[in-house]
N, C-alpha and C positions, 0 to 999 in steps of 0.2 A: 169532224174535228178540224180547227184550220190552225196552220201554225202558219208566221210571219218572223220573217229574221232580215233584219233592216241592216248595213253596214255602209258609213258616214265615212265618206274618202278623205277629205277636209277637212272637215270639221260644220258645215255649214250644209244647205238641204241642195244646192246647184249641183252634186254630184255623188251619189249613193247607188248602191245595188240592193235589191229587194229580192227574197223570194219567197212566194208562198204554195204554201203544200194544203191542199185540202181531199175531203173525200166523198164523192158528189154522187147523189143518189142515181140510180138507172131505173126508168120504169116499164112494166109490161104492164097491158090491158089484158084485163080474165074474159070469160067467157060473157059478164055482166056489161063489157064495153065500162069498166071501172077501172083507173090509172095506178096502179100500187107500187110500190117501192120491189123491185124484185131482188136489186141487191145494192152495191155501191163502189165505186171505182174512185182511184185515184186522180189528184188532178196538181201537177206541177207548175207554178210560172215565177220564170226569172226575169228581171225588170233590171235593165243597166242604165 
């Protein structure tokens, strides 16, 4: 799931703060040497 929340200091795109949240899979390899989803972590970034 990713969320994006954008806020426009001005009025115009020369100066805005971003941040997006998403949640980003981690993988382990099994015993087959096969890459699977094992679970999924968080993942923050703020953009000024």
């Amino acid at each position: 799931m990713k969320r994006v929340l954008n806020w426009f200091i001005t009025g115009n795109h020369s100066s805005k703060h971003s941040v997006n949240v998403q949640d980003r899979p981690v993988f382990a390899v099994n015993i087959n040497a096969d890459a699977l989803v094992s679970n999924y972590r968080g993942m923050a970034q703020l953009q000024l």
